[in-house]
BAFI-3210 file (N, C-alpha, C; in Angstrom, 3 decimals, decimal comma, padded with zeros to 6 digits):
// residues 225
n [1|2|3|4|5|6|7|8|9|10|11|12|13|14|15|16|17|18|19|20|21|22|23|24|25|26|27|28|29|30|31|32|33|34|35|36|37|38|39|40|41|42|43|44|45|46|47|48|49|50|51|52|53|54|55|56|57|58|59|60|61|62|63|64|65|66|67|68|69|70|71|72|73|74|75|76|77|78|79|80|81|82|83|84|85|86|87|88|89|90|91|92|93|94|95|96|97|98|99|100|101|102|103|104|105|106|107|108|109|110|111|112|113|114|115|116|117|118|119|120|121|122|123|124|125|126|127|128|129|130|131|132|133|134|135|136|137|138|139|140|141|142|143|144|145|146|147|148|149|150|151|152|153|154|155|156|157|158|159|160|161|162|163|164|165|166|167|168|169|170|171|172|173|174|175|176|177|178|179|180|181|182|183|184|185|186|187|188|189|190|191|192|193|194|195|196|197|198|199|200|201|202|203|204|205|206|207|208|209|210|211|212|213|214|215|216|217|218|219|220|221|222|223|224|225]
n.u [-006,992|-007,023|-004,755|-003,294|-000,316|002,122|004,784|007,115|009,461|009,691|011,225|011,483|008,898|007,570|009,253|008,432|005,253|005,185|005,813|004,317|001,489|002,463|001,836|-000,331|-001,811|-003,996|-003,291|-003,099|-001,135|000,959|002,333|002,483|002,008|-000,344|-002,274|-002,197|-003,703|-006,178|-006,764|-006,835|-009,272|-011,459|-011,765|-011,878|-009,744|-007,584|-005,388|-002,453|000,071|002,964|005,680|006,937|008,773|007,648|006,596|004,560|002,820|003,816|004,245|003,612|001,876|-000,246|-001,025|-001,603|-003,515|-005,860|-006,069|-007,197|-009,410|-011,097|-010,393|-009,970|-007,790|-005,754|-001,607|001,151|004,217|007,442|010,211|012,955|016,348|018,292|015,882|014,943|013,133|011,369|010,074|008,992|007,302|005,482|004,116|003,025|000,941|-000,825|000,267|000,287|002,442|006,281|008,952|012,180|014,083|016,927|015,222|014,433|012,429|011,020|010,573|008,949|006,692|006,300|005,517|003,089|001,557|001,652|000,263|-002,353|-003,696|-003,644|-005,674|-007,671|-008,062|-008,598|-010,513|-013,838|-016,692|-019,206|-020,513|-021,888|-024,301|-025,772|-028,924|-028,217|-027,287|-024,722|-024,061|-020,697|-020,510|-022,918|-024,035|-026,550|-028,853|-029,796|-032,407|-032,975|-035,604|-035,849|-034,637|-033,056|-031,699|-029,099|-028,828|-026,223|-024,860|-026,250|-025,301|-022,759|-022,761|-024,231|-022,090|-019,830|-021,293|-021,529|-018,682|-017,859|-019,185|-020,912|-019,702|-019,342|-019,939|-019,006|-021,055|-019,636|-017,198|-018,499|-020,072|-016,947|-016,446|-018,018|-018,702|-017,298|-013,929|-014,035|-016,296|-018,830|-021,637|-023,345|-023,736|-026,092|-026,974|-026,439|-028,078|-030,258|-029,560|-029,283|-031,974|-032,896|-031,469|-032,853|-035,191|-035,063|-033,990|-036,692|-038,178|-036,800|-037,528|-035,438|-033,758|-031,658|-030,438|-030,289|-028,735|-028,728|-026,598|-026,168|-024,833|-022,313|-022,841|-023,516|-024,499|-024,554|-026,672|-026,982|-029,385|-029,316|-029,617]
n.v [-006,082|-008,252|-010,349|-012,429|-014,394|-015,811|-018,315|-020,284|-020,594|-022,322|-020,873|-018,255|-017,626|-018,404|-016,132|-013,731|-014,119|-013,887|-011,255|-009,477|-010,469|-009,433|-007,007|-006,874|-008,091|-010,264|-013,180|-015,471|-017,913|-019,699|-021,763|-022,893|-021,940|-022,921|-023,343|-020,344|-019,311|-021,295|-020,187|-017,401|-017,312|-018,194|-016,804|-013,557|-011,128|-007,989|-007,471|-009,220|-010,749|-012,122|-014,430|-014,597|-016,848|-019,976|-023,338|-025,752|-023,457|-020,241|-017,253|-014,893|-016,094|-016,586|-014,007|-013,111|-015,228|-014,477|-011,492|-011,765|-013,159|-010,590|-010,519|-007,854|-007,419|-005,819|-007,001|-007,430|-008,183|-010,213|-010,184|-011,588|-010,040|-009,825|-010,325|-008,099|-008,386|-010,025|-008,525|-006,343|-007,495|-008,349|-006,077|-005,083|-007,074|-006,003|-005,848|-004,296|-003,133|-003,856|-006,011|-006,571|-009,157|-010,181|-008,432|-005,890|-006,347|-003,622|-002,298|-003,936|-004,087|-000,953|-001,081|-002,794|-001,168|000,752|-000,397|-001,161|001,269|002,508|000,384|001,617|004,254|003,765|001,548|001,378|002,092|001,549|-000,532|-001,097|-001,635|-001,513|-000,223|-000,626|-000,646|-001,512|-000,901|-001,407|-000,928|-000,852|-002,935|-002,416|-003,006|-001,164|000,412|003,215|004,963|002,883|000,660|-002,068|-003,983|-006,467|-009,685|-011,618|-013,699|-013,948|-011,149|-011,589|-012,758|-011,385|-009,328|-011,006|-011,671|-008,463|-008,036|-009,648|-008,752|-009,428|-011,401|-014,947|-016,987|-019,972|-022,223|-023,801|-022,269|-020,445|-021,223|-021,397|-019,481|-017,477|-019,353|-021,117|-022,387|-025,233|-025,420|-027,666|-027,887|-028,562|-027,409|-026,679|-025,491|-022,911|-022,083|-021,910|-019,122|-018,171|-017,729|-016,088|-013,569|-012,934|-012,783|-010,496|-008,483|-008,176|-007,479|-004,679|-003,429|-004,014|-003,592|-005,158|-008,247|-011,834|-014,054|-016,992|-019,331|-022,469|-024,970|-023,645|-021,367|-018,439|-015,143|-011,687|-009,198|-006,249|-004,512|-003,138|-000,225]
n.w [000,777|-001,673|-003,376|-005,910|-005,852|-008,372|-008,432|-008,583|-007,478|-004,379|-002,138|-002,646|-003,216|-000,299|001,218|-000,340|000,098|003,118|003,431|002,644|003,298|005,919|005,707|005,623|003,222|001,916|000,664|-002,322|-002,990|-005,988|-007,729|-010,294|-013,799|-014,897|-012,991|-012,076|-013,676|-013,368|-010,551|-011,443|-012,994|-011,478|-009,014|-007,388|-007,411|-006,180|-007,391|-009,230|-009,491|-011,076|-012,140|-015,027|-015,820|-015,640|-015,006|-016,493|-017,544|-019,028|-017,298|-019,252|-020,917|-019,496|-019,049|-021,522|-022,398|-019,561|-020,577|-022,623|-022,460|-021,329|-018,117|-016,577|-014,385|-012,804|-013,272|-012,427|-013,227|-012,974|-013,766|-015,401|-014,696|-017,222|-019,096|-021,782|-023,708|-022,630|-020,945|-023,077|-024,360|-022,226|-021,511|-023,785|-024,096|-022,195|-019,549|-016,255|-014,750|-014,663|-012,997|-012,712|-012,106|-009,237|-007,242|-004,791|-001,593|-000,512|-003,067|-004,403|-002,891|-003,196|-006,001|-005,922|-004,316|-005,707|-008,508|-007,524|-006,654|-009,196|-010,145|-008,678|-009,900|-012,571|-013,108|-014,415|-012,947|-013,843|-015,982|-020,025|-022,089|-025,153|-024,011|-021,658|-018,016|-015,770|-012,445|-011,150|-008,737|-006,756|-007,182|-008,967|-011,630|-014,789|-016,699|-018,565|-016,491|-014,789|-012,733|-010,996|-008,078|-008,131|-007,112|-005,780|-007,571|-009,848|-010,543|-010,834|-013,100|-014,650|-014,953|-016,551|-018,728|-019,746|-019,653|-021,836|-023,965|-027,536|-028,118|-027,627|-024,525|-023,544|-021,257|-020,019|-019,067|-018,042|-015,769|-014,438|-014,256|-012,436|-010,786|-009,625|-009,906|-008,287|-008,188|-007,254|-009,001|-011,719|-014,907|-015,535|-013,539|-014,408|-016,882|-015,591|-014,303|-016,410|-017,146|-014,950|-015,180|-017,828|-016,615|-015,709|-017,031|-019,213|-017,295|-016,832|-019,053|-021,346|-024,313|-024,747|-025,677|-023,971|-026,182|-027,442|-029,056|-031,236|-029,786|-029,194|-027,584|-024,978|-025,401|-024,932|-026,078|-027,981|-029,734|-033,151|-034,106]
ca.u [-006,726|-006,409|-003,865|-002,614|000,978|002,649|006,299|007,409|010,550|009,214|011,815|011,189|007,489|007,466|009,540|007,191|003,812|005,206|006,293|002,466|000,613|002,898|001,288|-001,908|-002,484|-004,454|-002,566|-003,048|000,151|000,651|003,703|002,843|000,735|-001,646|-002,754|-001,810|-005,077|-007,235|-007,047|-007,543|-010,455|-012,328|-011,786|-011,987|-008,356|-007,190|-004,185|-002,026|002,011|003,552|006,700|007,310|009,139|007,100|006,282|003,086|002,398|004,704|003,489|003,220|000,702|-001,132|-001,360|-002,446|-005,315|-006,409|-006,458|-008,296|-010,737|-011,717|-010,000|-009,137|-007,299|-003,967|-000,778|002,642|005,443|008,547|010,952|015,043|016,771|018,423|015,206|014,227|012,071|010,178|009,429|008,493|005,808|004,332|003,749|002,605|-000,043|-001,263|000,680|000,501|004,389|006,960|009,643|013,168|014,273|016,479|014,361|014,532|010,824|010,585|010,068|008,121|005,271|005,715|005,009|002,017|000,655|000,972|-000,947|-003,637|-003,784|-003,912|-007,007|-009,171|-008,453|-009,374|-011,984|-014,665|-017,848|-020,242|-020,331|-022,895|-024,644|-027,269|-029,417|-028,588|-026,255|-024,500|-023,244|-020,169|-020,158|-023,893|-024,876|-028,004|-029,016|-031,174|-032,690|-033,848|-035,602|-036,086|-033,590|-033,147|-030,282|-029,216|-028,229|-024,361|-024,685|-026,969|-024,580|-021,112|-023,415|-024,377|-020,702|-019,018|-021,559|-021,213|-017,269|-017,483|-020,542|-020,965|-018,765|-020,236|-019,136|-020,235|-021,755|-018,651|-016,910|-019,780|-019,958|-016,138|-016,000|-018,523|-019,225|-015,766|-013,018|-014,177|-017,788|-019,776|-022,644|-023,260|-024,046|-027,244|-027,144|-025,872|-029,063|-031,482|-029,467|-029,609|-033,277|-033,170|-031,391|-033,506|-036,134|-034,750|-033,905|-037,881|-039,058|-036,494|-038,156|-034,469|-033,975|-030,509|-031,110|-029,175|-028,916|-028,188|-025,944|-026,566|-023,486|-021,061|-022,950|-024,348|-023,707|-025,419|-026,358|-027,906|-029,558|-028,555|-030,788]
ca.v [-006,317|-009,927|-010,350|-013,354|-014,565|-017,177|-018,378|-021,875|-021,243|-022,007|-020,282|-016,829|-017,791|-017,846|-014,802|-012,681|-014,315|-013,406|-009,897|-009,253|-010,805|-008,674|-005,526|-006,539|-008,054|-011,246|-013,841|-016,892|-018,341|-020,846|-022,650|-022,884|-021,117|-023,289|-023,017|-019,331|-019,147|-021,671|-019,786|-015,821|-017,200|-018,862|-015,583|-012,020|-010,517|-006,481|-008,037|-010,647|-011,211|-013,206|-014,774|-014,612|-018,118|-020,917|-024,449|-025,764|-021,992|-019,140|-015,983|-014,295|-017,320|-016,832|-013,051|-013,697|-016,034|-013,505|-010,517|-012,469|-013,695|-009,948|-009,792|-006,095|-007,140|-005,439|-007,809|-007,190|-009,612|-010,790|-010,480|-011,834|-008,817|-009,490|-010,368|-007,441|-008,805|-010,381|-007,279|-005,625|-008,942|-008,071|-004,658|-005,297|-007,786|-005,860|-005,914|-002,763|-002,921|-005,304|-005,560|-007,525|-010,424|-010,162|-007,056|-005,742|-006,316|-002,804|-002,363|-004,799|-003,475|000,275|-001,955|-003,547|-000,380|001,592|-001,403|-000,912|002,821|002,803|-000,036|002,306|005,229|003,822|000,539|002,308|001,606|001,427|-001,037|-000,572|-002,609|-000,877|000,960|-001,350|-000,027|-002,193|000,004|-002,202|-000,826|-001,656|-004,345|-001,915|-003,157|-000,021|000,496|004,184|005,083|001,407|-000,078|-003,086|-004,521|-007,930|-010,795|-012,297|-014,479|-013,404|-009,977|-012,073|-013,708|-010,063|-008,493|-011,409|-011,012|-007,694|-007,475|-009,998|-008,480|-009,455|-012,749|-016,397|-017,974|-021,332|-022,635|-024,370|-021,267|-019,281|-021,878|-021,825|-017,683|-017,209|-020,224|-021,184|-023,485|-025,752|-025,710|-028,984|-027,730|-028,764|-026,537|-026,891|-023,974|-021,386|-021,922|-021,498|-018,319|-017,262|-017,270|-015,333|-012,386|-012,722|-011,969|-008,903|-007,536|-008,128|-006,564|-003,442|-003,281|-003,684|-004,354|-006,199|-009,992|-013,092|-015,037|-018,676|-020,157|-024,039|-026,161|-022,353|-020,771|-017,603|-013,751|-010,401|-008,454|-005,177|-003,981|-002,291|000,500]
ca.w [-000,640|-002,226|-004,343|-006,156|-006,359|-008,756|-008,545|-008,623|-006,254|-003,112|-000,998|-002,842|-002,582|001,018|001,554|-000,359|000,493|004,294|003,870|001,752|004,410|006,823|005,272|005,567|001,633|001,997|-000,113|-002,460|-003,507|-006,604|-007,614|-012,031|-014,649|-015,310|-011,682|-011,727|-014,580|-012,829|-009,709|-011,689|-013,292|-010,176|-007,741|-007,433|-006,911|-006,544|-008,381|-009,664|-009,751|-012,137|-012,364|-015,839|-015,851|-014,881|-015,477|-017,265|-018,504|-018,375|-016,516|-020,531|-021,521|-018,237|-019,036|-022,480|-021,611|-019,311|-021,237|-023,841|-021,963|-020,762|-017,304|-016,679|-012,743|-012,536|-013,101|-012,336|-013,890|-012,174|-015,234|-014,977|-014,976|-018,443|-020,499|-021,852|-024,809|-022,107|-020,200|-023,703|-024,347|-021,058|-020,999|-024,713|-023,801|-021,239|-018,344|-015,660|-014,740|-014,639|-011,810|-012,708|-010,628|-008,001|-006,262|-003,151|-000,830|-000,796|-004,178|-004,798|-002,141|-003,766|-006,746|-005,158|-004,152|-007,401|-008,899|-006,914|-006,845|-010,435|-010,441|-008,183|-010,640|-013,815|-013,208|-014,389|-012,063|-014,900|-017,494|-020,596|-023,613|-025,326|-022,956|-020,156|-017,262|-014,909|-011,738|-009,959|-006,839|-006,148|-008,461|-010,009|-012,954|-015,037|-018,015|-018,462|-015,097|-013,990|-012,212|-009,876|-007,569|-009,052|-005,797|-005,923|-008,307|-011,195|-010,667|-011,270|-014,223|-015,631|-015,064|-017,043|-020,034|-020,472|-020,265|-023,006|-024,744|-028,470|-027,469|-027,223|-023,761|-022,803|-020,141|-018,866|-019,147|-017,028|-014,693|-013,750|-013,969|-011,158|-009,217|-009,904|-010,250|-007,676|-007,906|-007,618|-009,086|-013,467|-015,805|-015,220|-012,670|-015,347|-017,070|-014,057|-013,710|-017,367|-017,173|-014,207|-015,853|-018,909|-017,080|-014,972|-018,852|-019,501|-016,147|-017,067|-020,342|-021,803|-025,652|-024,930|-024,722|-024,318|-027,179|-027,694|-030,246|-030,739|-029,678|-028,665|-025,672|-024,827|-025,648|-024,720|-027,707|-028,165|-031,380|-033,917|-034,623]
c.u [-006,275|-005,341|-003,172|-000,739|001,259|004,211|006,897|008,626|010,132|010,262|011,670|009,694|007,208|007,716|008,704|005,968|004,100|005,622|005,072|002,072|001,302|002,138|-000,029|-002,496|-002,755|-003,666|-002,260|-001,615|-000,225|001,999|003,585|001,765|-000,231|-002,662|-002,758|-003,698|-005,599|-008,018|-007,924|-008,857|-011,560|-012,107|-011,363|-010,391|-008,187|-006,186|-003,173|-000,457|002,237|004,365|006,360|007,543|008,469|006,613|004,856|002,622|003,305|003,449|003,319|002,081|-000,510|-001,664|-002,418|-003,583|-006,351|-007,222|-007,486|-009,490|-011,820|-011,339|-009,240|-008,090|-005,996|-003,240|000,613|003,435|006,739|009,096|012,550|015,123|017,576|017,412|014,147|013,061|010,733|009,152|008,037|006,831|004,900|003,532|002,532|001,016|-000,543|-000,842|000,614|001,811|004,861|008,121|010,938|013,956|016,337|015,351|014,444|012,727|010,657|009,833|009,070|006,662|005,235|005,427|003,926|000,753|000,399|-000,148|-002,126|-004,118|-004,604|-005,359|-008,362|-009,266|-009,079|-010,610|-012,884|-015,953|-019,073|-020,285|-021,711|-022,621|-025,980|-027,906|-029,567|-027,276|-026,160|-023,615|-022,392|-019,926|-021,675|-024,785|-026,042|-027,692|-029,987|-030,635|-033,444|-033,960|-035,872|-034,588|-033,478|-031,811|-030,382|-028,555|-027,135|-024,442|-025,471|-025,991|-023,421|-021,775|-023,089|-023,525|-019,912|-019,644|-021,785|-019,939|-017,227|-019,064|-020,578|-020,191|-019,206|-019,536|-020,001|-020,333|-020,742|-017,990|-017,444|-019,681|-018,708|-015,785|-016,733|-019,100|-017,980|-015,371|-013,277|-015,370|-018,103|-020,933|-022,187|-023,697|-025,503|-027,790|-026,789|-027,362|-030,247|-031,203|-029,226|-031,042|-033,834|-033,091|-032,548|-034,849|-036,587|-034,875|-035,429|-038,186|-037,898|-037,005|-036,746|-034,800|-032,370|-031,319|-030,095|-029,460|-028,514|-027,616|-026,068|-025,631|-022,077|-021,594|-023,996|-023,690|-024,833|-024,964|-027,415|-028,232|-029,347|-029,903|-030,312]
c.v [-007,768|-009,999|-012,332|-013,635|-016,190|-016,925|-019,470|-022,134|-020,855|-021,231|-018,951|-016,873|-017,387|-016,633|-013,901|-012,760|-013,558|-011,889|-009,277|-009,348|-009,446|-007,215|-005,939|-007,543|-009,453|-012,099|-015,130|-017,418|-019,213|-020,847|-022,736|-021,922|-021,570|-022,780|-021,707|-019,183|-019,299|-020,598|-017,819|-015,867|-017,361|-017,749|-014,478|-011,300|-009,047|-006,643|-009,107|-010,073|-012,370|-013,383|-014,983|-016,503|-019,191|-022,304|-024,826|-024,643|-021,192|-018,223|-015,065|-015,074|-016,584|-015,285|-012,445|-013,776|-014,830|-012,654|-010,565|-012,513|-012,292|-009,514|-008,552|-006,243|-006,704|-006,425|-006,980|-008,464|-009,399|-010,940|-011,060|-010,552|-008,981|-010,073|-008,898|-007,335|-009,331|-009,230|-006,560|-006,607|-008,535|-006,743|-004,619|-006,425|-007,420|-005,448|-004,586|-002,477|-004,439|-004,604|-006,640|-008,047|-010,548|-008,543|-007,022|-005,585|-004,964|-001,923|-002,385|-004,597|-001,685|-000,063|-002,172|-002,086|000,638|000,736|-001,172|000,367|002,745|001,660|000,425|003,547|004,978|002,879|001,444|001,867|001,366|000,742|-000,638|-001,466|-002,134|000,079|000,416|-000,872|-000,784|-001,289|-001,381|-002,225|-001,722|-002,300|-004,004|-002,363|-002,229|-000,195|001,628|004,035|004,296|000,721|-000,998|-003,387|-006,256|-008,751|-011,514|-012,616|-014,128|-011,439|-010,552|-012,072|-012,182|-009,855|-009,417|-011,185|-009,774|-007,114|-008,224|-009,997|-008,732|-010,955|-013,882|-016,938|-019,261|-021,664|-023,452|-023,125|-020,515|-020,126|-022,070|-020,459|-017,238|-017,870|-020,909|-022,182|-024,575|-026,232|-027,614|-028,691|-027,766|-027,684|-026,299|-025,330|-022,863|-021,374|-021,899|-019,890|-017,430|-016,602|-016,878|-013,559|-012,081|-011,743|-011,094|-008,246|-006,970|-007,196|-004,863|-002,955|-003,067|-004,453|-005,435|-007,823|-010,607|-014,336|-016,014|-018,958|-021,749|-024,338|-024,597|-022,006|-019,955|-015,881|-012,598|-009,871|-007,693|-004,685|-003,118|-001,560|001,405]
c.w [-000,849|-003,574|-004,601|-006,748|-006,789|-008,966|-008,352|-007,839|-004,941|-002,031|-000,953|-002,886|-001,086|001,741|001,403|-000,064|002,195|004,296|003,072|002,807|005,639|007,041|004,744|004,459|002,063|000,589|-000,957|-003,264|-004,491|-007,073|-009,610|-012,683|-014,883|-013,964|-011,220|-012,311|-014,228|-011,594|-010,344|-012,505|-012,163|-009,283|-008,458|-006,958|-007,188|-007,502|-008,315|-010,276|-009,878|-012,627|-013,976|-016,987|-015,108|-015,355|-016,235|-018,315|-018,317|-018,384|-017,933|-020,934|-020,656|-018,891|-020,361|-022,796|-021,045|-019,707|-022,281|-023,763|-021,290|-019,156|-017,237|-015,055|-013,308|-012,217|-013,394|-012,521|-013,257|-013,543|-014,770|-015,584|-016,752|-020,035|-021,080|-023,012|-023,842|-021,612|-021,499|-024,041|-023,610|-021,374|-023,136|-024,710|-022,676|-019,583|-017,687|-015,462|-014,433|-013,362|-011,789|-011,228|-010,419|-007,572|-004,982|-002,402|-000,990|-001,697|-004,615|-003,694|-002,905|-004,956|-007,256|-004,726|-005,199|-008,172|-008,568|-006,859|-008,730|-011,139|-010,039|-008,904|-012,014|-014,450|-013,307|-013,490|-012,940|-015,847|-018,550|-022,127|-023,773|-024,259|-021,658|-019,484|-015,836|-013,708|-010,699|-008,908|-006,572|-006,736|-009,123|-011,111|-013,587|-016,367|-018,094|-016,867|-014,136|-013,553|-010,534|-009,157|-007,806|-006,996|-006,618|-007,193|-010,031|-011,542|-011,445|-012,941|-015,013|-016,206|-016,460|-018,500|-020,157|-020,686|-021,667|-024,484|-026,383|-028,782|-026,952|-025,997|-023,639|-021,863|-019,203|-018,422|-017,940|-015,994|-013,749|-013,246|-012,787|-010,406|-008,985|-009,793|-009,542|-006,970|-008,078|-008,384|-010,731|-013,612|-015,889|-014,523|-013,394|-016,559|-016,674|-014,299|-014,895|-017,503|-016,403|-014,348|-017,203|-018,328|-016,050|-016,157|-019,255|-018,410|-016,563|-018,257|-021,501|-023,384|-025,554|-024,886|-024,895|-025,204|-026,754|-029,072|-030,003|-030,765|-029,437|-027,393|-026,000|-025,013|-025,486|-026,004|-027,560|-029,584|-032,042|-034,222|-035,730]
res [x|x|x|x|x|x|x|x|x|x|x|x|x|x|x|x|x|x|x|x|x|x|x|x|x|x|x|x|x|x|x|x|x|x|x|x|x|x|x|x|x|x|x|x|x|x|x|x|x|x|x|x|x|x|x|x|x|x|x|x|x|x|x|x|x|x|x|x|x|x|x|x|x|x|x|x|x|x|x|x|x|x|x|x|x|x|x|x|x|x|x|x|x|x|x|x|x|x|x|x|x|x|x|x|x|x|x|x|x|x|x|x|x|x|x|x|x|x|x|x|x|x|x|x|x|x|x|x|x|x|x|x|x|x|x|x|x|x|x|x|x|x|x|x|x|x|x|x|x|x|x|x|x|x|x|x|x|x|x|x|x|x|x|x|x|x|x|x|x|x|x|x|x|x|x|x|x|x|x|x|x|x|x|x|x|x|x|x|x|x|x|x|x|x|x|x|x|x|x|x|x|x|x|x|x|x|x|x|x|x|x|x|x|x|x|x|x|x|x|x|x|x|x|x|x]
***
């Protein structure tokens, strides 16, 4: 399990990145919010802990953003034990649980593993726009009794337009959500790989398509019948 942690005091950073890792949980650490964001857009995480209090962004901003943008990953918030407006913010914008600061490690892994428990019971494996059906375990893409398996990248592509189906992203946007934060590659490559899906959609004989807006982006849209 990958899990991301942000917390800007490195000494309680270390502690918990080493007692995670201890139990197995692969672990990217970050030190502010902005960098908490960069990193949950650019990778795939089981879930994400979030100090609350943090420089550049607080861990509410970060969660925010997120939620906004369509990520469904499970986040747990690091609250001070006497803010309880914050707690209510979180859990109000989304949050799965919160866990006031100090805590004992123990906790904070039965925590860690409810989190996760509760993302393999309710991610649904199926997304759906119009009569098109995206399965996330094994990247089929079907339409009726046609259905294909999409490769990495034209899959990420699919998944992100249809969580934000009816929703213009742009091409910087697409380019940082699944080739990610650290790609070299322009924008250029997100329209190679639009007109790769387009024309999986065509070979499924799907009526969804991906529009274009001039100077906003791009958005899956199914018709209204």
């Amino acid at each position: 399990m990958k899990l991301l942690y942000a917390e800007d005091e490195p000494a309680m950073s270390e502690a918990v990145v080493d007692i995670l890792e201890y139990h197995n949980y692969s672990v990217d650490a970050v030190y502010d919010g902005a960098d908490a964001l960069a990193y949950a857009r650019s990778e795939d995480y089981d879930g994400i802990i979030l100090d609350v209090m943090m420089p550049r962004l607080s861990g509410l901003e970060v969660l925010r953003t997120l939620r906004s943008e369509g990520c469904r990953t499970p986040v747990l918030l690091l609250t001070a034990k006497a803010e309880v407006e914050d707690r209510i913010q979180g859990l109000d914008l989304g949050a799965d649980d919160y866990l006031p600061k100090p805590f004992a490690m123990g906790e904070l892994l039965a925590r860690v593993r409810a989190m996760l428990r509760r993302r393999e019971e309710f991610t649904p494996n199926l997304l759906s726009c119009g009569d098109l059906r995206l399965n996330q375990q094994t990247a089929e893409l079907s339409c009726g009794s046609a259905s294909l398996v999409l490769p990495k990248l034209e899959y990420k592509l699919m998944e992100l337009l249809m969580l934000n189906q009816g929703r213009c992203l742009s091409t910087e946007d697409m380019l940082v959500k699944v080739w990610g934060y650290e790609t070299e590659a322009d924008v250029g490559v997100v329209w190679v790989y639009l007109s790769y899906l387009r024309k999986r959609l065509s070979a499924l004989g799907s009526r969804v398509e991906i529009r274009a807006r001039r100077g906003v982006g791009y958005m899956l849209e199914a018709p209204h019948d």
